[in-house]
Backbone as a ProteinNet text record, in pm:
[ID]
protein_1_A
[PRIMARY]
XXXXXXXXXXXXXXXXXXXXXXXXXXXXXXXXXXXXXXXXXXXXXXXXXXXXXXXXXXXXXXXXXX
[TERTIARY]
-1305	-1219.1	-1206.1	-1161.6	-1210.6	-1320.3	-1419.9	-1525.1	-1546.1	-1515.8	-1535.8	-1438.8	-1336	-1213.5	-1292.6	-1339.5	-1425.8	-1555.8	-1611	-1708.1	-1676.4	-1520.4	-1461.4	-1439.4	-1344	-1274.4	-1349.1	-1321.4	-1396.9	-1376.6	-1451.2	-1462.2	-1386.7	-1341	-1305.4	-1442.9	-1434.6	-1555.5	-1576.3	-1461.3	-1414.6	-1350.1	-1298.3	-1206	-1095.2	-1010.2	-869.9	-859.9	-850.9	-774.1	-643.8	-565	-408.4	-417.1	-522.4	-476.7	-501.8	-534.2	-535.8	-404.2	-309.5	-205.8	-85.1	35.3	121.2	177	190.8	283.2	420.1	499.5	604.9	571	457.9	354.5	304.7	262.4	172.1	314.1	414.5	540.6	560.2	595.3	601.8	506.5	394.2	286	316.7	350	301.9	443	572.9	664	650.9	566.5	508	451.3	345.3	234.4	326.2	410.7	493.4	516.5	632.6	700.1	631.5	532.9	436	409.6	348	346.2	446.8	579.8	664.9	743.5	714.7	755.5	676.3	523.7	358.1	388	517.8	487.2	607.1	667.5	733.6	694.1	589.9	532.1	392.3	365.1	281.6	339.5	453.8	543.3	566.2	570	631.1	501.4	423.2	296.5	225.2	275.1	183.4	311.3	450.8	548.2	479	426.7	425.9	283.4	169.9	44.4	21.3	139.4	62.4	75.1	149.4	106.9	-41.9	-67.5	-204.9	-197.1	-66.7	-53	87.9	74.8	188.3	238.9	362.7	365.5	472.3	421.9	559.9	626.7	784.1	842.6	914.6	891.4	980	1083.1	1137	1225.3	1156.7	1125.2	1051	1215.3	1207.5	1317.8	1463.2	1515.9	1647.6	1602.9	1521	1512	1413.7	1477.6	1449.1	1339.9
-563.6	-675.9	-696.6	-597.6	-598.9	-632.6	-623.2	-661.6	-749	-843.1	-1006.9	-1032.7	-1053.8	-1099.3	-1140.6	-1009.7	-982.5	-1096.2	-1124.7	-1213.4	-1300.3	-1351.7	-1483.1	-1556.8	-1480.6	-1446.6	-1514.2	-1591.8	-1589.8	-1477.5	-1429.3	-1360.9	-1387.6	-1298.2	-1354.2	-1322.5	-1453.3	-1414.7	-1358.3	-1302.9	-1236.5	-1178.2	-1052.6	-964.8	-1021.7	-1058.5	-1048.2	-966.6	-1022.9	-985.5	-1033.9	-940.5	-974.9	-1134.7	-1182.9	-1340.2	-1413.8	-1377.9	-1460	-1447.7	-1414.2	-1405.3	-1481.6	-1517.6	-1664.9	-1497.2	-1589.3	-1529.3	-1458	-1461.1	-1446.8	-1253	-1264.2	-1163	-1097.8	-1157.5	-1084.3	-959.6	-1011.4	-967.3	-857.9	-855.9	-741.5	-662.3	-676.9	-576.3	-514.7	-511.6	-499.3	-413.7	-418	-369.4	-220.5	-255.8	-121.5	-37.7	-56.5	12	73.9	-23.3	59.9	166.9	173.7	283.5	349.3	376.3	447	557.8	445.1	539.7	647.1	549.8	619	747.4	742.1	879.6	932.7	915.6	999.2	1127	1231.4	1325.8	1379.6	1344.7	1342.3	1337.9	1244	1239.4	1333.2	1353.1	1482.1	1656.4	1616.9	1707.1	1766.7	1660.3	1630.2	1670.3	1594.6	1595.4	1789	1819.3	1988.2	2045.3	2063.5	2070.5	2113.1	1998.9	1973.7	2021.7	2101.8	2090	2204.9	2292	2393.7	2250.2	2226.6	2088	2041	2061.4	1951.5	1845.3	1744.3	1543.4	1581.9	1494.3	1440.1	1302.3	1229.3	1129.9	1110.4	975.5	972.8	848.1	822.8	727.1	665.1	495	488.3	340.1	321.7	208.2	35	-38.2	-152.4	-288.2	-343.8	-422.7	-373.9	-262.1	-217.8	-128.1	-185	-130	-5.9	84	162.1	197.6
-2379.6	-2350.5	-2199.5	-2118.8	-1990.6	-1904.1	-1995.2	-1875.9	-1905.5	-2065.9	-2099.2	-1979.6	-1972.2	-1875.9	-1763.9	-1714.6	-1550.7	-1553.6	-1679.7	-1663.7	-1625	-1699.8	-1710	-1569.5	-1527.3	-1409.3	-1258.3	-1197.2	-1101.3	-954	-924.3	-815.8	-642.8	-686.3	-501.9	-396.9	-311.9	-273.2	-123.9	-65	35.8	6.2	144.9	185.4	200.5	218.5	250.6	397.5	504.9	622	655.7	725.7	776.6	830.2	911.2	932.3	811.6	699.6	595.7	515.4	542.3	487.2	550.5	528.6	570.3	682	764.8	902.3	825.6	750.9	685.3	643.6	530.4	475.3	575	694.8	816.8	908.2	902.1	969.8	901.2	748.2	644	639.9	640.6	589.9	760.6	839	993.2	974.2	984.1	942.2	870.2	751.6	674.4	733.3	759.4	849.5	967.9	1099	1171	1129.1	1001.7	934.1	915.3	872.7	801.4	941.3	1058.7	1166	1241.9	1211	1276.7	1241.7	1096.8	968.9	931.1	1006.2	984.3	1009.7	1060.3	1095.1	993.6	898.9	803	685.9	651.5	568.8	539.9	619.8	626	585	632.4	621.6	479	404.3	237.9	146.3	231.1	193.4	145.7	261.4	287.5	172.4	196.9	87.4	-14.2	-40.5	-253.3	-221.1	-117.9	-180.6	-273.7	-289.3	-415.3	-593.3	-580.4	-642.5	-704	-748.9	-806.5	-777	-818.7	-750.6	-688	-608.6	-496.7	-490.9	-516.8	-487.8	-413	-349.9	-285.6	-350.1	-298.8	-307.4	-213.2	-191.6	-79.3	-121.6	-13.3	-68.5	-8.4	-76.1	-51.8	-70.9	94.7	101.5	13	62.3	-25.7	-139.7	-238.5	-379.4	-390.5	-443	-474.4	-605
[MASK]
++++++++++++++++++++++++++++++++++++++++++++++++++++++++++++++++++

């Protein structure tokens, strides 16, 4: 059923880069990524934590919600 769909489906026929996205979207995703950098040594942190672990996930809060 899936790969009928995929036949169906038309293809995107590019990548997706950050200027292809509305300035609004470009602000947020850029926002993320900051964070990401700025708690990289935290998250690594969490990361090494859990590695006797087999999976690791994380969770974070996206605009408020949890």
């Amino acid at each position: 059923m899936n790969l009928l769909a995929d036949l169906l489906c038309e293809a995107t026929p590019h990548v997706l880069t950050l200027d292809s996205y509305p300035a609004a979207h470009q602000a947020e995703i850029k926002a993320v990524l900051a964070d990401f950098d700025r708690y990289k040594g935290q998250i690594e942190q969490r990361i090494k934590a859990q590695s006797s672990a087999q999976r690791t996930k994380l969770f974070f809060s996206w605009n408020g919600q949890q």
